[in-house]
N, C-alpha and C positions, 0 to 999 in steps of 0.2 A: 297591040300597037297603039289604040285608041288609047288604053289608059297611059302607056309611056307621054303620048304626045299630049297629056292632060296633065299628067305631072309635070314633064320638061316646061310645060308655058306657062307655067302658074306664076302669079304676078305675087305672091310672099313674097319678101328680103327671106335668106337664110335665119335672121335672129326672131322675125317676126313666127317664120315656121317650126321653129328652137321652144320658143317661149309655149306658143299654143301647143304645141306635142305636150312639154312636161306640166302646161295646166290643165289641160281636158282631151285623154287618150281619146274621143271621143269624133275631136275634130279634125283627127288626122285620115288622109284617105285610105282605105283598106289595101290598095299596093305597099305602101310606106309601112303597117302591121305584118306583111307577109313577104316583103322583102329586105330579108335581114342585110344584105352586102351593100342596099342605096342608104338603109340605116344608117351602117356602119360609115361609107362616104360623109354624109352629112354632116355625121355627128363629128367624125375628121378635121373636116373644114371649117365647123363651127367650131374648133376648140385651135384651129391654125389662126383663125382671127380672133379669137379670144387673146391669145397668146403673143399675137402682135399687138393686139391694141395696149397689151400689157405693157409690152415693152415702150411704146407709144408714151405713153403715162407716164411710166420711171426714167424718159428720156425730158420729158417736156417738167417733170419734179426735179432732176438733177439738174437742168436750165436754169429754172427758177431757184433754185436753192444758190445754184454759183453766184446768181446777178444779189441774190439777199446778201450772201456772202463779203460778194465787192464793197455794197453801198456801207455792211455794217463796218467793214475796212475801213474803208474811205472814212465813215463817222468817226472808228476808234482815232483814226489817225490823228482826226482834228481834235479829237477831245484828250486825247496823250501830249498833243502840243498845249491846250488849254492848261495842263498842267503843271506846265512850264512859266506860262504866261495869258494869264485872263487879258484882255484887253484893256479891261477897267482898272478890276482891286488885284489883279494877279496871283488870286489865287485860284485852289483848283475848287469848281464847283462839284460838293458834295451829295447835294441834293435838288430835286425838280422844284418847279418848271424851270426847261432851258427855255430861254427865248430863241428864236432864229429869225434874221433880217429875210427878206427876199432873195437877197443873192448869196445865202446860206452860210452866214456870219452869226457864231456865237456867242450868247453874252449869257453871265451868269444870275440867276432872278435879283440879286441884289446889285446891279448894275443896269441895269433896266432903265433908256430913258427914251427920249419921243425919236432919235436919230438910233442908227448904228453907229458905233465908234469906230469902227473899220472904213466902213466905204459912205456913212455920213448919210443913207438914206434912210427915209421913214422906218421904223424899224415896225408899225403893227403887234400886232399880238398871234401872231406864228410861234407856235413852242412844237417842241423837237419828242414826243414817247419816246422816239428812236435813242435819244441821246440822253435819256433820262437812260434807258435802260443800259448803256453805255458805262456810263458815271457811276452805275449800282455793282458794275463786272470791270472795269479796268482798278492797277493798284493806285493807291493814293498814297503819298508820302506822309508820314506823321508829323503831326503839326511844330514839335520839337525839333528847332533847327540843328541840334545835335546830335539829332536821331536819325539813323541813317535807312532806317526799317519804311517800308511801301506795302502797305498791304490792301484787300479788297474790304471794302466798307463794313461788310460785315461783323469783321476781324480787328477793325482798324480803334473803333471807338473802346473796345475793352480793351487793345494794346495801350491806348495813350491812356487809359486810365492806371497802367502801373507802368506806362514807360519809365524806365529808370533814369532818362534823360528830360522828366517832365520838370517843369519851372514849381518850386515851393519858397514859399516866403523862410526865411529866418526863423526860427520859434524864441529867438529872444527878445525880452517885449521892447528893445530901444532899438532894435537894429533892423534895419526899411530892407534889407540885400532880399534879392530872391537869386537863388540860383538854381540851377539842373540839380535836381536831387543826388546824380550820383557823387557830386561833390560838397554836397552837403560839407558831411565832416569835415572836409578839407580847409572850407572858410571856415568852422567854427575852430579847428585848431589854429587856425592862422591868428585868429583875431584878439585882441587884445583887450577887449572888452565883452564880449559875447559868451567864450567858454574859458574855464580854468584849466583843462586839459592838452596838453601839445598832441597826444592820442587816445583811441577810447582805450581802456580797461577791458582785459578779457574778463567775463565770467564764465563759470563752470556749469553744466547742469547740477543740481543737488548742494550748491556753494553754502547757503544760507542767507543769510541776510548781510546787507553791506550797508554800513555805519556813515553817513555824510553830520560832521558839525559845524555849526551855524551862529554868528554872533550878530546883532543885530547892531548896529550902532545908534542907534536914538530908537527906544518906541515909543518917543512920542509924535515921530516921524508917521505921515498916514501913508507912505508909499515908501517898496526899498526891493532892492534885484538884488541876488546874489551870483554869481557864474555857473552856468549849467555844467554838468559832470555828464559826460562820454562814456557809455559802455558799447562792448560786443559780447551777447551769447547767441550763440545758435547761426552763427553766422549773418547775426543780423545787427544795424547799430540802434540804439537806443540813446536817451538822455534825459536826465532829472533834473530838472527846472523847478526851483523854488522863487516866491515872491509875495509880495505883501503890495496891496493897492486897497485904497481908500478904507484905511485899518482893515481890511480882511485880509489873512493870510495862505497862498494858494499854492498846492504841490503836486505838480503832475508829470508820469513819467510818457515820454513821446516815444513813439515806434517810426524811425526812419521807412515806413511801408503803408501799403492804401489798409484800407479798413478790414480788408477780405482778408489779409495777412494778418492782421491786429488779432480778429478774433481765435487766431491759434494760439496765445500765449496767455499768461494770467500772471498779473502784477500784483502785491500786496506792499501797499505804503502804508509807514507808521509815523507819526509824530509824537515826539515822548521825550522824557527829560532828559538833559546833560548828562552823559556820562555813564549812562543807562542801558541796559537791553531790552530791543522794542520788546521783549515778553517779560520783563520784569519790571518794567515803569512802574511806579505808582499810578499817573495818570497819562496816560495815552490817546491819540486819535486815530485810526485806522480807518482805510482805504482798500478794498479789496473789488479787480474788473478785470478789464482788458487795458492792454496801454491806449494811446490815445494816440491816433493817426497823424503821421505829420502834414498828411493832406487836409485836416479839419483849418477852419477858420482861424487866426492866430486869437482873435477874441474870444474865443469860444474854447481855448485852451483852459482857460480859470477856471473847473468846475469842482473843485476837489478841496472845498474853502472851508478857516475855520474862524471865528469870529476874533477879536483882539482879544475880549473877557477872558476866551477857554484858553489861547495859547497861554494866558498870562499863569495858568495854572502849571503851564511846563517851564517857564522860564527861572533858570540859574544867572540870579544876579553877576553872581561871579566877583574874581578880582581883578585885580590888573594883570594883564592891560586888557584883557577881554571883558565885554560887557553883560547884557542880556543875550544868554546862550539856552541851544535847544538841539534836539539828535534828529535825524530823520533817515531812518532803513527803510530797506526796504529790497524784494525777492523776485526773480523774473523765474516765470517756469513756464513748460511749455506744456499744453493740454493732451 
């Protein structure tokens, strides 16, 4: 009894007597070794609290995880409306830091000034992680007003690099127009000065080469355009643009596509005489690459140049009414 009533009073917590059992068998009192059924209680009850604190834990985690839940709501909300309408420049802010006023008004870093635009009080240097990481996971809409695509940041900067609704300049060298690429061809057949084409030209895989002739009206002229010619192969549009600026004469065929497309096809341009096949010219200049992206710079189109001296080597006086004439083929294939 003496040892019962030494057990029963003992001033251990059950975890404190948990702990020291399983680190030094040693410290346990010799009833607790020889009575396997108080063992077996103990051990009971230390694993009934173990089990509620557990539950404890995964109750007091799923509390805070709801209320994280709410506030990241709350944030997306206001930041799905930002995308609608910044306060400032109206658009949607792509990237950190967000600023946030005191009374939890958002402005985007490039809108940033000593007020809130909202509610007009000092606006501080309060910025939002929260809503950084917000702006990184909701969609954004593409910048192309005619693109109707929203997607998450990640996604979004290599979509509008080939959106098909993205804004390109014209490639012919007098005309300012920019419009949504997929209408490209549209305005160059409309136009009346821009292309010779009302539509492009199909070509075939394996066609050969395709014959363009060209009469020059003065060379003594240091600048002169002729109208770009319209193909389709491979389901893609293309166009040969010829021209001549400050006596150099420049021929380059353009890929309706970004760069990363460009590099799947192989273009071979020839310049060579009147009336000629670019493989049988007497004298020729050849061009063999990739086409040239209609997203490149419109300046930066001219690379493909031959001096006045050398053209003058291909050039057919001619008779009337045609003047100084010259051929220029050339073969689209796909790698």
């Amino acid at each position: 009894m003496e040892n019962d009533e030494s057990i029963g009073g003992s001033t251990t917590s059950d975890d404190e007597y948990y702990l020291s059992f399983t680190q030094d068998d040693q410290m346990l009192p010799e009833e607790a070794l020889t009575n396997q059924e108080y063992y077996e209680q103990r051990m009971e009850g230390l694993k009934r609290k173990l089990a509620e604190q557990r539950m404890e834990f995964r109750a007091a985690r799923k509390r805070m995880k709801r209320m994280h839940e709410g506030e990241v709501h709350l944030l997306k909300n206001k930041m799905e409306k930002m995308k609608e309408k910044c306060p400032v420049c109206l658009q949607a802010p792509r990237s950190g830091p967000i600023y946030v006023c005191p009374n939890g008004h958002f402005v985007c870093k490039d809108c940033k000034q000593r007020t809130c635009p909202t509610c007009r009080i000092q606006m501080g240097q309060g910025k939002s992680l929260l809503a950084v990481t917000v702006i990184e996971n909701i969609e954004h809409p593409c910048k192309y007003d005619t693109c109707s695509h929203s997607l998450p940041l990640p996604v979004l900067e290599s979509h509008e690099a080939r959106c098909p609704e993205r804004t390109v300049s014209c490639p012919d060298g007098d005309c300012r127009a920019k419009v949504p690429l997929a209408r490209l061809v549209s305005h160059l057949s409309q136009s009346e000065c821009c292309c010779a084409d009302a539509a492009p030209t199909q070509l075939q895989a394996g066609a050969g080469w395709v014959r363009k002739n060209y009469v020059i009206e003065d060379v003594a002229n240091a600048d002169e355009g002729w109208p770009m010619s319209l193909y389709s192969f491979d389901d893609q549009a293309f166009a040969v643009i010829p021209s001549k600026s400050n006596g150099q004469y420049f021929f380059v065929l353009v890929m309706f596509a970004p760069k990363s497309e460009c590099i799947k096809y192989k273009v071979e341009i020839v310049a060579h005489q009147w009336e000629t096949e670019a493989t049988a010219s007497e004298f020729s200049f050849k061009f063999s690459g990739n086409p040239t992206s209609i997203d490149v710079k419109k300046e930066e189109l001219a690379f493909f140049g031959i001096s006045e001296k050398c053209m003058k080597t291909l050039l057919n006086e001619g008779d009337e009414p045609y003047g100084p004439s010259f051929n220029l083929s050339f073969k689209i294939s796909k790698k």
